[in-house]
C-alpha positions, 0 to 999 in steps of 0.5 A: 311909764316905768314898770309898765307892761304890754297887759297893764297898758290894755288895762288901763286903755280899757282894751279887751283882754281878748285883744291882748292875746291876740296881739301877744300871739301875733308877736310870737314870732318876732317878740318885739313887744315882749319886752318893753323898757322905759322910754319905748314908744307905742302908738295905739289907734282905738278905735272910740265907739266900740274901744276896739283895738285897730293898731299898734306901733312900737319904735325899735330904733329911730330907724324902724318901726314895727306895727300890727294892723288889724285884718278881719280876722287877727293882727298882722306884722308889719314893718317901716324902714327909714333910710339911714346914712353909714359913715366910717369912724376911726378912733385912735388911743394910747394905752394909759392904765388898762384897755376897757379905760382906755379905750372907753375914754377915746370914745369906743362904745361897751359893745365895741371894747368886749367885741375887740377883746373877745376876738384878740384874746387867744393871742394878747393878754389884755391884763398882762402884754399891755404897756402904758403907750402902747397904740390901737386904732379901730374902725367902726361903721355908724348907721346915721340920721341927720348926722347922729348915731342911731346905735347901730354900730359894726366893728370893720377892724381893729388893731393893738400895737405892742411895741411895733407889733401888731395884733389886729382883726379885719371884717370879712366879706363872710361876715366873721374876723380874721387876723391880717395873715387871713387866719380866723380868730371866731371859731365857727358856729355850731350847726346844732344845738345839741350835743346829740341830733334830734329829729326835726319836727317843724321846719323854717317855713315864711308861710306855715299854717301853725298846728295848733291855730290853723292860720298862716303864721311864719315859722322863723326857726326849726323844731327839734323834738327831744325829751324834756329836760335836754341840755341846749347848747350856745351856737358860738362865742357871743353875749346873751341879750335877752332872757325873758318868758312869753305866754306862748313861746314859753321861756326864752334866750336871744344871743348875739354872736360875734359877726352879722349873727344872732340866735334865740332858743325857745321853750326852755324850762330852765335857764342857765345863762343871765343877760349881759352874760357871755356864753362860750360855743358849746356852753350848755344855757338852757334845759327843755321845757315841756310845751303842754302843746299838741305838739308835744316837747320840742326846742324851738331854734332860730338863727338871725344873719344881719337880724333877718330870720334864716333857715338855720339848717342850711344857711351859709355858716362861715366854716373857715379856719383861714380865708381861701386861696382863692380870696386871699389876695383881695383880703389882704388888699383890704387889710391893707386899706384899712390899716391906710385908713386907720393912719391916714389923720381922718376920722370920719369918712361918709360912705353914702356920700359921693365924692368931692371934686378937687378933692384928692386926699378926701377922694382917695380915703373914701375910695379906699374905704369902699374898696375895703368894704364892697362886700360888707356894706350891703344894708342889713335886711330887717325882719 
């Protein structure tokens, strides 16, 4: 119901208070029940004779479902995965009015039409360069269940054509955009989040024994001790997802970056960015809060690649100002695909499915496509 939450829910279910904290300290390192909005899905399973708590289920996307399954001593994180199909959808549009109208009126989802004008808006002004028809084409990538769109969606390429020229941007096999020459139009995200380097007090760790509880418990960020009040700095370019407070983890900021990234910042006494916002690389977002834990006052950072948890201290962060000479020619073999793709009449092509026989225009897109993306189709690992 709207306005529910995790405790009103335990409340009116009858379940111990006691098995709510639990679960709420099962969930510290994935907050995927933190916060609930009309129309999630939970499943609990009660068991009747002592109103004992045995699991609990939340529907992320119709793809994934995450559960905590009682043990004999705590709630332990699982997760389901049902597979999904990907197709390439192309979208084609004619400038009538401004970009955000449309764009959105050809189809292309918010997220789609901020992503295209963040990473092209150090070389066109959106307000100012565009004309009444003037073109743009985009791929998009949709993940799929029988045959609709589950909301994960990723933008493979795009570009605005002003009077014959182009200003465009390509996915790359390192996960960020670069412009058709190979130049990058994301600068990289930062390796800290500080403005000075803090010493490390926790490290990412799958299996950590947590400090103050003594059980096995992933660690899936890095810990910076620092003083309280420590301005935290945004990673890169992106738009904060979530702001939100947790009885354990205290207050709390997601932000997706552009590209296959995404980081969250932990135990903060003031935040100074709001959801929906976008953050600029270096924007100072938060202040540290005081934990009041044994630990003592510490920033909890963690870095996502494709939702996955990463160890933010050596992951691999594209760092390139351009592609390297090395990659350059395959890159631009993929630019090319694309931009054959974008004017070739179709407008969906399916990348699980192998090709028709006797097909040869349908087969040639869809090699075309996989070509253009066999480096960046491999499913994203979920956590």
């Amino acid at each position: 119901m709207e306005g529910d939450t995790l405790e009103s829910i335990f409340k009116r279910k009858q379940i111990s208070i006691n098995e709510l904290y639990e679960i709420i300290e099962a969930d510290e390192p994935y907050l995927v029940l933190d916060v609930l909005q009309p129309g999630d899905q939970l499943t609990l399973r009660i068991k009747c004779e002592k109103n004992r708590l045995e699991t609990l289920s939340r529907i992320i996307d119709p793809s994934k479902t995450v559960t905590y399954q009682r043990n004999d001593h705590n709630f332990v994180y699982q997760y389901t995965l049902t597979p999904t199909n990907k197709v390439a959808e192309v979208t084609r549009g004619t400038i009538a009015g401004n970009f955000y109208v449309s764009a959105s009126s050809s189809g292309l989802t918010d997220n789609s039409v901020m992503t295209i004008t963040q990473l092209l808006k150090s070389s066109l002004n959106f307000r100012r360069d565009l004309r009444a028809g003037d073109h743009f084409q985009v791929i998009v990538e949709r993940e799929t269940m029988e045959g609709h769109a589950i909301g994960k969606d990723r933008l493979l390429a795009a570009r605005v054509l002003l009077r014959g020229k182009e200003f465009g941007a390509y996915l790359h096999s390192d996960g960020s955009y670069y412009n058709a020459v190979g130049e990058s139009l994301v600068p990289a995200l930062l390796r800290y989040p500080t403005r000075k380097k803090y010493r490390v007090s926790s490290h990412f760790n799958p299996r950590r024994v947590h400090p103050v509880t003594g059980r096995v418990k992933p660690h899936n960020g890095v810990d910076f001790a620092m003083p309280t009040g420590t301005p935290i700095l945004s990673m890169g370019h992106g738009h904060v997802t979530r702001v939100a407070s947790h009885r354990y983890a205290g207050k709390y900021i997601d932000i997706d970056e552009f590209g296959p990234y995404s980081t969250r910042f932990l135990h903060l006494s003031k935040i100074l960015v709001e959801q929906g916002q976008q953050v600029e690389r270096g924007q100072v977002i938060a202040l540290l809060a005081n934990t009041r834990r044994p630990t003592g006052p510490h920033l909890h950072y963690e870095l996502h690649i494709k939702s996955r948890p990463v160890n933010p201290m050596t992951a691999g962060i594209s760092m390139l100002k351009s592609i390297p000479g090395s990659e350059i020619k395959d890159f631009h073999l993929q630019v090319t695909d694309m931009r054959n793709l974008m004017l070739s009449g179709e407008n969906v092509v399916h990348l699980d499915r192998p090709p028709k026989e006797n097909n040869r225009q349908e087969n040639h897109q869809y090699d075309s496509v996989k070509r253009a993306l066999k480096s960046t189709m491999t499913s994203s690992p979920a956590s």
